[in-house]
N, C-alpha and C positions, 0 to 999 in steps of 0.2 A: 504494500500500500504506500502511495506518494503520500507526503505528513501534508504540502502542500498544494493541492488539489488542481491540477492545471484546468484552465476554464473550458477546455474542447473535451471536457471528462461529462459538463453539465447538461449540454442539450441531448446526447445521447443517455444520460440518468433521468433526466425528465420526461423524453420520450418511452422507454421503459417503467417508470414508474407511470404514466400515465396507463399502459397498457396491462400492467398489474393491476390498477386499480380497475379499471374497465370488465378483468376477469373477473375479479371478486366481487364486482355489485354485479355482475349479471348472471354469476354463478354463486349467490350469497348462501352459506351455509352448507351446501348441497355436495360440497367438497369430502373426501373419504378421510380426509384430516377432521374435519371437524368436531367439535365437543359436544357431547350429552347429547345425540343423534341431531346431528347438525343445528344446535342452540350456536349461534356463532355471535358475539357483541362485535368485536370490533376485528382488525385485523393489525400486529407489527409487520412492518413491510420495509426492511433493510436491506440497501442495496451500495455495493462497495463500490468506491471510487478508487479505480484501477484501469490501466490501459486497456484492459482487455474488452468494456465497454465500447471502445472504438471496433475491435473487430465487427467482420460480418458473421460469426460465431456467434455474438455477443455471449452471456453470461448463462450458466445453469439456473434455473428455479428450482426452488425445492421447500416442503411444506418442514415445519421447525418447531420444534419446542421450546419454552420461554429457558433461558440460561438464565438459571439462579444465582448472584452474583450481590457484590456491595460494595460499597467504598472501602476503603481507608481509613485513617485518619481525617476528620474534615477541618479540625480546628487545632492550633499549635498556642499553647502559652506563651504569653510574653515576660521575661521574668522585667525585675522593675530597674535591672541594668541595661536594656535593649532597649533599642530604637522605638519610642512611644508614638512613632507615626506608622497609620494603615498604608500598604500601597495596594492603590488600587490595580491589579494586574492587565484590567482590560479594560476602560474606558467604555462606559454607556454607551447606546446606538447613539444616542440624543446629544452628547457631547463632540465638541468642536476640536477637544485635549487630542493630540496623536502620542503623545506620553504618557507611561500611569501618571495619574494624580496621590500626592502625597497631604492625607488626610489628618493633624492632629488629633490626637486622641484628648478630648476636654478634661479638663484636672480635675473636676469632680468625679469623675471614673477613677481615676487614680488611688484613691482612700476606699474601695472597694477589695483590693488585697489582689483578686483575681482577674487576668485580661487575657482573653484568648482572640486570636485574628485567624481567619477562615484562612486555610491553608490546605486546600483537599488534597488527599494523595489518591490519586486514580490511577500508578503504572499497575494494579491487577486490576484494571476493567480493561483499559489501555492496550498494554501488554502483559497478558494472558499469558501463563505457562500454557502452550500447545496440548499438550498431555493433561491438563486438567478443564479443557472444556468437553462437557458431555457429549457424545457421538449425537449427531439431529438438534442439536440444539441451537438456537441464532446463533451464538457467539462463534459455533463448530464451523456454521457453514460462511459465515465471513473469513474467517480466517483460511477457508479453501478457496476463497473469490466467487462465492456464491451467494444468489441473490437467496436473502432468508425470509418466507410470511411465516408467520404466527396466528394461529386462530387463538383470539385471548373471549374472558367472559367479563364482562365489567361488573365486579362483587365487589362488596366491602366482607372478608371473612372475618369471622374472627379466630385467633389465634390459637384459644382453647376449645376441646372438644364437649366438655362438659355443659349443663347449665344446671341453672338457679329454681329450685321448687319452696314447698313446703317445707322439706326435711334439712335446708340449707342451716348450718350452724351460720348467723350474719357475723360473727363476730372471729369466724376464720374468712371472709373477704373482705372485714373493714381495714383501711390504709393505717398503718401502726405512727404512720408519719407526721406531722402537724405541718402543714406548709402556709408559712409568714407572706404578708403578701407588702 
């Protein structure tokens, strides 16, 4: 993959991804991938920018499973010997700055004890150890140069399997915490 994406990569990703979308609303759900007998919400549709785009081969499709994956580190302490100013790494769409901007941090933050600046570490979303993405998975088939869909369900799960009755002791789900506001 080029890091920086030359512009003759674009109108052949948009021609492509137009024509994936055109399969998927006129074949919605009806697909052999599909979830809970073609329940389909939405669809991930990742398509890698790579020369091979330009071919008249163009790119494999192939149906994917979501790669379960996470950040890093998102946030880095400042201790109270370090540079008290934010930098901004990438300049808003809206900003005229072609520099980051360097943001003091206001002294009344200061007597707070604690300062963290957003610092995400993404080389494991990034670059992936090869051998640890799952075989069909998005993450699997970009990193072979293939275009990946996703049939997803748009849920809010929740995390535990159990629930709340009658026989619930409330006093092993209340928060042991007190939180100051």
């Amino acid at each position: 993959m080029v890091r920086s994406t030359p512009s003759s990569y674009f109108e052949p990703a948009h021609n492509l991804a137009c024509r994936v979308i055109d399969h998927l609303w006129h074949n919605w759900g009806s697909d052999d991938c599909g979830l809970r007998s073609g329940e389909v919400d939405l669809y991930s549709v990742n398509i890698p920018m790579i020369e091979k785009l330009l071919s008249d081969d163009g790119l494999e499709i192939c149906w994917t499973t979501l790669w379960r994956n996470s950040y890093g580190r998102l946030f880095k302490s400042l201790s109270k010997d370090q540079d008290r100013t934010v930098n901004l790494k990438v300049p808003g769409p809206d900003t005229t700055a072609q520099t980051p901007i360097g943001v003091p941090i206001p002294e009344e933050n200061e007597s707070q004890g604690l300062l963290f600046n957003w610092d995400p570490d993404m080389n494991g979303i990034i670059y992936p150890p090869v051998g640890s993405l799952p075989v069909g998975s998005d993450g699997w088939a970009l990193e072979r140069g293939w275009v990946s869909v996703t049939p997803l369900r748009a849920t809010f799960g929740e995390a535990h399997q159990g629930h709340h009755d009658d026989t619930t002791n409330i006093e092993e789900i209340k928060w042991k915490v007190k939180l100051r506001l």
